[in-house]
PANU-441515 format. One record per residue (C-alpha): x, y, z. Coordinates in steps of 0.02 Angstrom, whole numbers, padded with zeros to 5 digits, always signed. Example, Ala and Ser with C-alpha at 12.3 -4.5 7.8 and 13.67 -1.06 7.14 Angstrom:
REM PANU-441515
+00615-00225+00390/+00684-00053+00357/
This chain:
REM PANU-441515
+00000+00000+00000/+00072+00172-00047/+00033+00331+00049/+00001+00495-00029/-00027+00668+00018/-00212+00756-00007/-00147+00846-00169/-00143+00671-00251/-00292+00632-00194/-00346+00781-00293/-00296+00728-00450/-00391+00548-00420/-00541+00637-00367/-00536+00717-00549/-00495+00560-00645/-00613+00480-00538/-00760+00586-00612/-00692+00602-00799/-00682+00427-00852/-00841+00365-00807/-00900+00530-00917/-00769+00475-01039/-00864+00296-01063/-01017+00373-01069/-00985+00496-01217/-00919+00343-01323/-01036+00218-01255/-01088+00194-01447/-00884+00134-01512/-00877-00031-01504/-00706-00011-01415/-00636+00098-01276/-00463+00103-01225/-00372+00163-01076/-00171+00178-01036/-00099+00195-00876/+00074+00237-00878/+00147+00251-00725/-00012+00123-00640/+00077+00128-00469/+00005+00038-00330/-00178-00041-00321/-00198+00008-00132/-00181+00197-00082/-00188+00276+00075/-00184+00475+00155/-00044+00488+00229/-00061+00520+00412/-00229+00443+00413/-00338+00263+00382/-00428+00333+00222/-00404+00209+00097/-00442+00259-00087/-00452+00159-00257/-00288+00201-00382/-00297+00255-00574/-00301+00058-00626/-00465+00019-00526/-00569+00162-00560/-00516+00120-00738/-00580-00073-00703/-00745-00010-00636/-00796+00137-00775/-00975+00110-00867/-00983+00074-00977/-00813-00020-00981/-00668+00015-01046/-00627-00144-01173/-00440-00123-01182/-00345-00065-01034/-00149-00064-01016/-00058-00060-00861/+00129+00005-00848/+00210-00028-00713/+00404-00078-00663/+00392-00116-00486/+00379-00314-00471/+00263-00288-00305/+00154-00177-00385/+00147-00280-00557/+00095-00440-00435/-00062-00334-00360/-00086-00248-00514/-00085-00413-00604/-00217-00484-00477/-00333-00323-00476/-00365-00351-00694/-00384-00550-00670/-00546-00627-00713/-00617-00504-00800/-00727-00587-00942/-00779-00431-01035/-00607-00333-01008/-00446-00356-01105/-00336-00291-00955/-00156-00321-00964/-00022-00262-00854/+00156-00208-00950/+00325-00256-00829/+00421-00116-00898/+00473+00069-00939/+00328+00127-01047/+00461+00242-01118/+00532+00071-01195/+00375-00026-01202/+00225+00109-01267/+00276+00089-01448/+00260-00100-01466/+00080-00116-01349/+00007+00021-01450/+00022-00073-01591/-00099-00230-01522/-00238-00086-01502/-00377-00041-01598/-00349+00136-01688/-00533+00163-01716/-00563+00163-01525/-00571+00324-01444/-00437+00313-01310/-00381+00396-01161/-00212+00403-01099/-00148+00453-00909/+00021+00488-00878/+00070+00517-00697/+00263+00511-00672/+00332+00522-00478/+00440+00668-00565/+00534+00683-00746/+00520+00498-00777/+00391+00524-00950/+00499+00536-01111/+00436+00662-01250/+00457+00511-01366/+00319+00406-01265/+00216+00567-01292/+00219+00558-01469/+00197+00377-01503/+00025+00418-01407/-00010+00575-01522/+00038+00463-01669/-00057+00299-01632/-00228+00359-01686/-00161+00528-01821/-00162+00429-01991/-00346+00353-01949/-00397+00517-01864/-00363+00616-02015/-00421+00497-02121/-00624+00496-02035/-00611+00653-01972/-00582+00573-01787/-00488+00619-01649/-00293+00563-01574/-00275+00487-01428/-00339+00597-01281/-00201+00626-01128/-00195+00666-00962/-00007+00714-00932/+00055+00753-00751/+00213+00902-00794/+00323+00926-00645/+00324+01111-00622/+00407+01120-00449/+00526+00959-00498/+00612+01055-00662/+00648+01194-00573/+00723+01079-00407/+00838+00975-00553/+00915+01092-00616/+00948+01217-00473/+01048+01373-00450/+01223+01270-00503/+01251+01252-00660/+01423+01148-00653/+01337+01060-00532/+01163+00998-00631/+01283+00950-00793/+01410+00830-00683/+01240+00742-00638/+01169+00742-00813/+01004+00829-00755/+00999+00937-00920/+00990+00784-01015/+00836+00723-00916/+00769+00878-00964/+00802+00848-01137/+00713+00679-01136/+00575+00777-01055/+00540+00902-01195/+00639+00784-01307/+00714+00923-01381/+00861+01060-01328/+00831+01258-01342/+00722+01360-01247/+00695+01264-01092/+00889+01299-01107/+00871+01475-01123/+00758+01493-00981/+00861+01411-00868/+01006+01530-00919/+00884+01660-00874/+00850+01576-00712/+01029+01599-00663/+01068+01777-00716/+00923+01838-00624/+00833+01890-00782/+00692+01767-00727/+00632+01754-00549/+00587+01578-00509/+00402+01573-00519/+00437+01639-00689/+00544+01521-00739/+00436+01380-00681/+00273+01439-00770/+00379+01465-00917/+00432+01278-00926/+00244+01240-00914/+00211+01338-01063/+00359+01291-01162/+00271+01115-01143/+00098+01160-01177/+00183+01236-01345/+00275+01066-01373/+00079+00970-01344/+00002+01118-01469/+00134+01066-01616/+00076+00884-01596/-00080+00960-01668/-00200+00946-01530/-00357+01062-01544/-00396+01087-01356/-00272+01107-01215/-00320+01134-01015/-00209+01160-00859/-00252+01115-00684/-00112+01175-00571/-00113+01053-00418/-00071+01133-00252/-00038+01090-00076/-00153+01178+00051/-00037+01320+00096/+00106+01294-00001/+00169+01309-00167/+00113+01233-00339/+00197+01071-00372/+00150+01015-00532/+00022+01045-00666/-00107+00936-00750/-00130+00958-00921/-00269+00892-01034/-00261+00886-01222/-00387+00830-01349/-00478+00822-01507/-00634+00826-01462/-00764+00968-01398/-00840+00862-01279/-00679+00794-01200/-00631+00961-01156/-00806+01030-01107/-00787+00863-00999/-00628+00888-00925/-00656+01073-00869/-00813+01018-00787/-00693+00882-00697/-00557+01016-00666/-00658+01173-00615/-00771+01063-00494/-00744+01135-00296/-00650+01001-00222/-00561+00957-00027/-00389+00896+00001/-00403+00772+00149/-00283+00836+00297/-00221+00717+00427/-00246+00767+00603/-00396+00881+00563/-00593+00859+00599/-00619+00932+00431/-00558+00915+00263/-00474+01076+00189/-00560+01164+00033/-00424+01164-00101/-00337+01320-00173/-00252+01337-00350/-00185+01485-00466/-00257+01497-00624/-00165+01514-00776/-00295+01640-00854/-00212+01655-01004/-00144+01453-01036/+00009+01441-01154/-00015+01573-01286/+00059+01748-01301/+00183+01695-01160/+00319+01721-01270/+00278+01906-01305/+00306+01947-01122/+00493+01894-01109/+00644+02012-01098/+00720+01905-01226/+00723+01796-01386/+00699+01612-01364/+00796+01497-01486/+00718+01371-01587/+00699+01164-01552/+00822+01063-01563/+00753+00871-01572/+00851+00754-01475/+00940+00629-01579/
């Protein structure tokens, strides 16, 4: 069992009420997929307290109508075990669990699912473990059929690690490079350039740090937008009296998957507290004005992509 803070339990609380949504909208397609990334642990618990609550993988299991095709990543053996026992016996459910590094693994399962089905990915990394080249074998999966009936890619839920980019690479340069951070970064936007530049920014001073981190968020959201996804949301996720920590972000094809997943995300929700009678009401910043036009406000130039190689 694996304990979480109340911000996590957030970002269940949101999934929680999408999917179910999500299966109803395409109740008519005679296949629904879902892809869990990082699946993590079937049993969850609030830290600090006995509140048990059900992990991406079973409220997955238990949407209606069902998903037919779900895919569980998943490289820790313990995990895989429950994991593996929580998608047994499930007659009208093709539920597999991957051992393995989706960043090595998505390419080849994607290829055993339907295209025609609209599907729904989640990708929730601890930190900077999701490769941009896992990304875009998602975007990719569905484009040629999409484009071809006038459908929609793959739909993704992508956890970005605001507070985490910023930690990595730090205040020492000499420093972040002897550990190879930059090139985690890299992997992350899988590409070199302006995530560069605004780190050099970060250092000079020309940047303070909230700066900096909102402007990795949008340099991301850009990256998602050149995929050629219609509809992008953000859902900062925050700690009750603290900082933000990372951001959701939601892109999609489809009207009603975003009109979906704002209801989901602009819903009033609590963050359970241990050692309190009463749940706390959550707080978040908005980002009023998403990714675009960011660029406009900078004291400087940012240089173009470089693809990692």
């Amino acid at each position: 069992m694996r304990e979480w803070k109340g911000h996590s339990y957030e970002k269940i609380s949101i999934l929680g009420d999408y999917l179910p949504v999500f299966t109803q909208a395409t109740q008519r397609a005679r296949n629904r997929v879902y892809i869990d990334a990082f699946a993590g642990d079937p049993k969850n618990l609030i830290k600090g307290t006995d509140r048990e609550f059900p992990g991406s993988p079973e409220l997955a299991l238990e949407a209606m109508p069902p998903f037919t095709h779900l895919r569980f990543f998943e490289m820790n053996r313990n995990r895989v075990r429950g994991l593996e026992k929580l998608a047994s016996g499930r007659s009208n459910q093709d539920a597999r669990v991957i051992p393995g590094d989706c960043n090595k693994e998505m390419a080849r399962v994607l290829q055993e699912l339907p295209v025609q089905a609209p599907t729904f990915a989640f990708l929730d990394p601890d930190g900077m473990e999701l490769h941009w080249s896992t990304i875009r074998a998602l975007s990719d999966h569905k484009r040629a059929y999409a484009e071809r009936s006038n459908g929609t890619k793959v739909e993704m839920w992508i956890l970005f690690c605001t507070s985490g980019i910023v930690r990595m690479l730090g205040s020492n340069h000499k420093e972040a490079v002897k550990r190879e951070y930059p090139q985690k970064v890299a992997e992350l936007f899988g590409a070199w350039g302006p995530w560069e530049r605004i780190w050099e920014a970060r250092l000079s001073g020309e940047l303070e740090p909230g700066h900096a981190k909102k402007a990795y968020l949008y340099l991301y959201m850009d990256r998602l937008a050149g995929l050629g996804y219609k509809h992008l949301l953000v859902r900062p996720i925050v700690p009750n009296k603290g900082n933000e920590l990372y951001a959701m972000i939601f892109v999609t094809d489809s009207p009603a998957g975003k009109s979906i997943m704002s209801w989901a995300q602009e819903k009033d929700r609590v963050q359970p507290e241990a050692g309190t009678l009463f749940d706390a009401e959550e707080t978040r910043q908005q980002y009023e004005d998403l990714h675009t036009g960011w660029r406009d406000e900078l004291p400087f130039e940012l240089p173009e992509w470089e693809d990692v190689v």
